[in-house]
N, C-alpha and C positions, 0 to 999 in steps of 0.2 A: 443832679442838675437843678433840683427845683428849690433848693439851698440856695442857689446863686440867681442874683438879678445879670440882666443881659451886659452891663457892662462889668460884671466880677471877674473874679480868674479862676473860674472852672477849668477851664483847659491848661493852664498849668501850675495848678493848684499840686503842692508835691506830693506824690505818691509814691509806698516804698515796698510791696506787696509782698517782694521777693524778702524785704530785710523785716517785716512783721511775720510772716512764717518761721523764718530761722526762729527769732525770738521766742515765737507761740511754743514753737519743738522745745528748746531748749528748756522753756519753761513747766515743759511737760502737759502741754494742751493736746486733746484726740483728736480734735476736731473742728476743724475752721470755715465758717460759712461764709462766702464771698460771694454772694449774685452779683451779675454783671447789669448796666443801669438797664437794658432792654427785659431782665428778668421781672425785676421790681416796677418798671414802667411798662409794661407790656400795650401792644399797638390800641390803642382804642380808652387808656384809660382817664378817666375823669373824675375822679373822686380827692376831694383836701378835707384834714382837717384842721382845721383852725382852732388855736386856745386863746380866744381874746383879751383876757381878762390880763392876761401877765403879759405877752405878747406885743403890747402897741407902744410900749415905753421903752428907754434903754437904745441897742442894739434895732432893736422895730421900728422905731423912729425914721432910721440912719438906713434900715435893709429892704425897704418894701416886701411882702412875700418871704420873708426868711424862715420866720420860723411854723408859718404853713407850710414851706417847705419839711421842716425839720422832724414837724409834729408826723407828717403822715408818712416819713421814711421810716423814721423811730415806729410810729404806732406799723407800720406793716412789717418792719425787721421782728416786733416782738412776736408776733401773732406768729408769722412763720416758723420761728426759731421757739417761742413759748419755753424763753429759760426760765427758774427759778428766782435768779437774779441779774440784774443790769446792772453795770458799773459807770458813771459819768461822772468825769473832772470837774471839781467844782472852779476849774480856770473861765468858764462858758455856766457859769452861776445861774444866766437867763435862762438858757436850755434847759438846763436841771431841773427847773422850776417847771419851764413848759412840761418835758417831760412826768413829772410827777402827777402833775393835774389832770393830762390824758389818760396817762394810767387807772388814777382814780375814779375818773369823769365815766370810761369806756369800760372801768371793770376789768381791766388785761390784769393776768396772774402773777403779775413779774411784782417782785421787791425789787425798787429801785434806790442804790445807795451813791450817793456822791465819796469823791475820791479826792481827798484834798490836794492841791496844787502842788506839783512837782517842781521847782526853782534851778535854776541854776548857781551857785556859788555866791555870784552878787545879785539874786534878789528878781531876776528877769524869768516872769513862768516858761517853762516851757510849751513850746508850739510850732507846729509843722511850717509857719509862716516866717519865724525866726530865719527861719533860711534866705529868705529874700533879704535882709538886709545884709548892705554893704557893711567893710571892716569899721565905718566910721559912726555908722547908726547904730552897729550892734553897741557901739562904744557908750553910745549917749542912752539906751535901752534901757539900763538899767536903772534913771529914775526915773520909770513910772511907780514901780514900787517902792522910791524910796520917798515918792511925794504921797502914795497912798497911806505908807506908814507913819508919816510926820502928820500928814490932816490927821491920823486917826488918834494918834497922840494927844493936838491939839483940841480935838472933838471931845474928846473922854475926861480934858481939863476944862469943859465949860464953854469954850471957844463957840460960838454961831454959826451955821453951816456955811449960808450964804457970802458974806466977805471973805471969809476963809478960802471955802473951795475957788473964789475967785482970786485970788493970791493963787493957789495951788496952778491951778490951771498957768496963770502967767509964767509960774517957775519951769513949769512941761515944756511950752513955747519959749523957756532962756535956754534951755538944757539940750535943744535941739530939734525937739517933734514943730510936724510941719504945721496941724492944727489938731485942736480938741474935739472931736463931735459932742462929747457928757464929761461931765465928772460929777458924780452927785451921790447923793446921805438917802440911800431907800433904806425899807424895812426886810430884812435877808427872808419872808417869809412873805408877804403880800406883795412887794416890791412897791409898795405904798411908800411918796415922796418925806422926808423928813427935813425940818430944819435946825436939829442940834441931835445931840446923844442920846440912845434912849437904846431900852433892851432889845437885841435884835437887829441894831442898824448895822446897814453896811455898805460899806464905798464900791462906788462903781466908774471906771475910766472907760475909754476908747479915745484912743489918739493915734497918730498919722506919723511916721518916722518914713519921710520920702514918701515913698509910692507903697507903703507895708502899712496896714490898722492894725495894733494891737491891743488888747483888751487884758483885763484884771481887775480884778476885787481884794477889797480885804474888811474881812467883820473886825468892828471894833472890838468885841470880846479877846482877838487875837494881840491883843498888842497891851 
């Protein structure tokens, strides 16, 4: 819960418990650690971490407290669990980033590897949130990545961040989405702002399809 500001949808946020076990068996896992939130929050506790440095742009902007929340679930799942390695989607690019920085910052024993983006057919990553949209949003969903892959296109020929992305964004708000919170040219490793092409960049969205936010990146090296 400390993920979510008071007006998010923790409470019905989808959860699929029963159909991530099947999966974990099937896939031949021994062992699956599931605390429940009173375990990891136990009565009395008061302690955050914060990574500010990555943290306050993007996503941070938009979520007050998100990724303090993120940071001290992540840094207390590792500790307890202390795997060898962590696996995180690079769909949540920001986190990744937080995550990694704690890790190094705090010294935790974990490699942590990013998991490139799972898609669906036409182009829309996957995400537990995809479910909240209706038959007609899912319909329009799928250009956010095709407007991330046309700036990246137009980026890597020259193009200037700033008119562009604002072009892009317009084309989001024709296509369907209700508004933009970002769309912008950082650097995939500092998440330092850019205003054209240059090694390392990479696009960053969140926009609004109804009552759903969803997010996505794409490196220009990818396209």
């Amino acid at each position: 819960p400390k993920q979510f500001a008071p007006s998010e949808d923790f409470g019905r946020y989808p959860r699929q418990e029963a159909e991530d076990r099947q999966k974990l068996a099937l896939a031949g896992a021994h062992l699956l650690f599931a605390p429940g939130v009173d375990e990891i929050y136990p009565l009395g506790f008061a302690t955050a971490i914060t990574v500010d440095s990555l943290a306050n742009c993007l996503c941070g902007r938009f979520r007050p407290g998100h990724f303090t929340g993120v940071a001290t679930v992540v840094g207390k799942l590792l500790l307890q669990a202390l795997p060898d390695v962590a696996l995180f989607g690079e769909k949540d690019y920001q986190q990744l980033l937080v995550i990694r920085r704690l890790v190094r910052d705090l010294d935790i024993p974990v490699r942590v590897v990013g998991v490139q983006t799972v898609r669906e057919a036409d182009g829309l990553a996957l995400s537990s949130r995809n479910q909240y949209l209706s038959a007609a949003e899912r319909a329009a969903a799928p250009a956010i990545h095709r407007t991330l892959r046309a700036a990246a296109v137009a980026l890597k020929a020259g193009a200037p961040a700033t008119p562009l992305l604002a072009e892009a964004e317009t084309s989001l708000l024709a296509a369907g989405f209700a508004r933009v919170d970002y769309l912008e040219l950082r650097h995939e490793e500092t998440l330092a702002a850019l205003d054209r092409s240059a090694l390392g960049a990479r696009l960053f969205v969140a926009a609004w399809l109804g009552k759903t936010r969803l997010i996505d990146n794409l490196g220009l090296a990818a396209v």
